[in-house]
N, C-alpha and C positions, 0 to 999 in steps of 0.2 A: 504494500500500500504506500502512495506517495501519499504525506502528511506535511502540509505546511505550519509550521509555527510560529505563529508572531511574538513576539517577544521571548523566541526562544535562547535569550544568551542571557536572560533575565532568572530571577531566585527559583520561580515554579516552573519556568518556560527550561532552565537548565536542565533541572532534574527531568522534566519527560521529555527532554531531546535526548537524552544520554539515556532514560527509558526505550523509548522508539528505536533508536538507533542499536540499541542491543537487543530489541527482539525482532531486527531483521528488517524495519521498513524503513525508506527511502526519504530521507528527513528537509527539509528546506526549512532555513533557519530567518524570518526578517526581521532585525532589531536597527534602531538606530545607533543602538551602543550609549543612550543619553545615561542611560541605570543599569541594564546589560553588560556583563563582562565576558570579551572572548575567552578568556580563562575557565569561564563555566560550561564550555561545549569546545575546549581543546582536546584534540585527539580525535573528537569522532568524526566518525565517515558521513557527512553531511553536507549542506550549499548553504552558505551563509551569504545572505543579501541583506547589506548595510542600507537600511533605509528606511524614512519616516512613514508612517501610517497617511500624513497626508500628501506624500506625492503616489498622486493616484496612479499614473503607470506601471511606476515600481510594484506598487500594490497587484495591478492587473497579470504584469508578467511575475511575478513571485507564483499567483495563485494557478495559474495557470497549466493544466494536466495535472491539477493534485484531485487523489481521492477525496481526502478531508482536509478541511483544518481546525486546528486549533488555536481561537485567538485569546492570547494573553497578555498582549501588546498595551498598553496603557500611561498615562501619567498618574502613577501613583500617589499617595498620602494627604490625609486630610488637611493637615499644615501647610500642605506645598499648596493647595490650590485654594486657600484662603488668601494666600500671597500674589497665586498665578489663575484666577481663576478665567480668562479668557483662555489660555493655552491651554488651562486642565480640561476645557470641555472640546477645544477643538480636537486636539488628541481622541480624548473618551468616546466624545459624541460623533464628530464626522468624520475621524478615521476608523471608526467603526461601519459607518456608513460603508466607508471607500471599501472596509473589506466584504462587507457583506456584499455588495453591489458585484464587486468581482467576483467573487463563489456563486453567485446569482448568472452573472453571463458567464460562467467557466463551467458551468455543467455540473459544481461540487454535488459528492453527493453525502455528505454530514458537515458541517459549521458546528463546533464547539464554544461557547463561550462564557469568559468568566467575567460574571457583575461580581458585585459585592455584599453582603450584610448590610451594610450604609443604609442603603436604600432607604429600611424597614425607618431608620431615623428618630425623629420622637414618638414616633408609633409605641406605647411602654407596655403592650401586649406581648408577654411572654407563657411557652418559646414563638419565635416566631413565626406563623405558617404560612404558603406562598399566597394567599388568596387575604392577607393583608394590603389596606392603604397604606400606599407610601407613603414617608413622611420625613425629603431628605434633607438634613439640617446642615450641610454646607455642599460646597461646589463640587467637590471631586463625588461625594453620594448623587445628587443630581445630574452628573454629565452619566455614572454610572446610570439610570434609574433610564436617562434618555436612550443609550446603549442597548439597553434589553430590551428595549418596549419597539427601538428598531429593528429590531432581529424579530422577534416574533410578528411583527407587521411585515417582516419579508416572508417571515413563514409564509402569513397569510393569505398574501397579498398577488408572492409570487411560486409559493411552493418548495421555496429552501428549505430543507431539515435541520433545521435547531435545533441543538438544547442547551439553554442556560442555565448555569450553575452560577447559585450564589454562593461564593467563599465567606468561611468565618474565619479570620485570624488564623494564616495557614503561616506555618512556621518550620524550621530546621533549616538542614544544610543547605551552603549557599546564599542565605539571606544576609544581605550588609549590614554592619552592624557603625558606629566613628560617623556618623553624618546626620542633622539636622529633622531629617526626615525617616530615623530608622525605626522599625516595630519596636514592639516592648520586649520580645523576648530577646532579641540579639544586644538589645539596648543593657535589659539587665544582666547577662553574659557577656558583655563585653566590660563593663563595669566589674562587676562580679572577678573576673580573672585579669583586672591589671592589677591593684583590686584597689576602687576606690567606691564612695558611696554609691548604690544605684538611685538613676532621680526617679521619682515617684509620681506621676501626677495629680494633683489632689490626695485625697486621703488614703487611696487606693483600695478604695471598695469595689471600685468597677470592675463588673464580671464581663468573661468572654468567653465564647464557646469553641477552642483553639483547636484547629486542625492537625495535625501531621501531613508536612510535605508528600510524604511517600505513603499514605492513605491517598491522597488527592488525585497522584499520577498513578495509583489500582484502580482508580476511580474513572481517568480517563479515560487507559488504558482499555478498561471492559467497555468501554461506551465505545471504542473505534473497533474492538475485534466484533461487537453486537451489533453496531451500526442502530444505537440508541437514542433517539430524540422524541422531545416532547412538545407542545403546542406552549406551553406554562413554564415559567420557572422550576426548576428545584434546588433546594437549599443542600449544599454540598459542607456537611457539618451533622452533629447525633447529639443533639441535645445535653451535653454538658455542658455546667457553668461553674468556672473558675475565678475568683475576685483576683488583682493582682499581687496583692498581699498573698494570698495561696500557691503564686508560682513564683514569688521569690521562697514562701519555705518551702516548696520543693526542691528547687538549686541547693538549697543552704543545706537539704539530707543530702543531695546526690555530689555535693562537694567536701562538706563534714563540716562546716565552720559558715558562722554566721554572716551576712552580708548588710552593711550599714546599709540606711537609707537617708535619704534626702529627699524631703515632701514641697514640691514646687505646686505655685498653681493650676489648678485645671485648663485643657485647652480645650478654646471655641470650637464649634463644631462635634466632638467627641459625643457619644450618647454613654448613657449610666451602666446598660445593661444587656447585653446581649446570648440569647441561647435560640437554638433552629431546633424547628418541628421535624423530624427526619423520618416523617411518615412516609414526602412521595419520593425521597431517597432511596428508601428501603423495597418500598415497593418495583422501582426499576432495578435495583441492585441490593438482589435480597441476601445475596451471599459475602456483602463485602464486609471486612474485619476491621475495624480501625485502630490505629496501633493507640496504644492510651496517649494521656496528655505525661506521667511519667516516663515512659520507656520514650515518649519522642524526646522528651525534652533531656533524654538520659544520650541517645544518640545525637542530639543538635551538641551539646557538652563536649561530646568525643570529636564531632568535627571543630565546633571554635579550638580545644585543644592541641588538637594536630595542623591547626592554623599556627599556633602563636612561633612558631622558627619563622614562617613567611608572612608578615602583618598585613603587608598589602592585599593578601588574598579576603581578609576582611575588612579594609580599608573604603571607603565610598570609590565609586567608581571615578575617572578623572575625564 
């Protein structure tokens, strides 16, 4: 199977090119390299096409004779696009467009794509389920929210096979940790082992329902050997809720020694509480395993670890 993936040099886009590409299918990689690192899909036998989501040509011949794709291409973090919010949605919103539109005249025959938890916003209906109002309380949730409600309207519209998954706090190996805009988990692991406090934001009650990397790319994975798509969303996440106080003590068992904190203020945009209904998950993917929230965060550990001889490997991209 040829499989396009967009933002394949990127934290989840790494890990299932270097998935795809070891179980034998024919990989096309399109990153701009803005958050992307060629170091996350060195070695493998793949085509890597340096380019933005919105030059549409690139977009058209990237897609072009692929079975599937999978877009994971985006301008990430809630911060970044409180700052950037016209770039965060042309990115989100109309380079989604561009891809969709090309898998649409290219004959594809599945589009994979990843929105976000964002969406659900001040919606404070927990767990989440997909047949919630959205309610997306900054710019990168909203360019997300326009994203998928395009894709399904290509569904509709024009008969593309989608399915969109909405990500909860997917985390492990590969994720950049030393930069402005990094998740919490790489953020308190990278703190955690230089070692200096980890910052906190707010009082750190806020719960999240945190995926594992390599749960997400099983998750794929089944979806392109089954050729799985849905008219709706589904939430790609099982209903657990972790506060973040709860995954620094887990670090502090699976390191032996306690980790100061530092309680900064809360940021704009952030919502309180987040857990996914993993009904219509389950239902299309009744056999998948999720690795827990310890044993991932037991394996993320071992990779920062075997990072710290090469810093750069964790370092934000340049």
């Amino acid at each position: 199977m040829r499989v396009v993936v967009t933002g394949g040099a990127g934290f989840i886009g790494g890990n299932l090119s270097r998935a795809l590409a070891e179980a034998g299918h024919a990989v096309v990689v399109l990153d701009d390299l803005s958050t992307g690192k060629k170091s996350n899909i060195a070695g493998l036998p793949l085509e890597l096409v340096e380019a933005s989501l919105l030059d549409q040509a690139a977009v058209a011949e990237a897609v072009a004779g692929a079975d599937a794709v999978v877009h994971l291409a985006a301008r990430g973090s809630v911060p970044r696009s409180l700052l950037h919010p016209v770039e965060t949605h042309a990115v989100n919103a109309t380079g989604t467009v561009h891809v969709l539109d090309a898998a649409r005249r290219a004959g594809v025959g599945q589009l994979i794509f990843s929105s976000s938890s964002s969406v659900y916003g001040a919606n404070e209906v927990l767990p989440k389920h997909e047949d919630l109002t959205l309610a997306p309380v900054s710019p990168y949730a909203a360019s997300k929210a326009a994203a998928e409600t395009a894709a399904t309207a290509y569904h509709h519209s024009f008969g593309l096979p989608v399915l969109v998954f909405r990500f909860f706090n997917v985390f492990g190996p590969l994720q950049a940790a030393g930069h402005d805009y990094a998740a919490v988990v790489p953020r308190f692991l990278e703190a955690a082992l230089a070692p200096r406090p980890a910052e906190v934001h707010g009082d750190g009650g806020q719960s999240r329902d945190f995926t594992y990397v390599g749960t997400v790319v099983r998750v794929i994975l089944d979806a392109l050997d089954r050729g799985v798509t849905s008219p709706s969303p589904v939430n790609l996440a099982f209903g657990s809720r972790v506060d973040l106080l709860g995954v620094l003590s887990i670090l502090e068992d699976l390191l032996g020694h306690p980790i100061e904190r530092n309680h900064v203020s809360s940021r704009p945009g952030d919502v309180r509480h987040s857990q996914a209904d993993a009904s219509r998950l389950l239902s299309l993917f009744p056999d998948v395993e999720p690795v827990g929230l310890r044993a991932g965060l037991q394996e993320t550990l071992r990779w920062f670890q075997d990072q710290l001889a090469r810093p750069s490997a964790v370092a934000p991209p340049a």
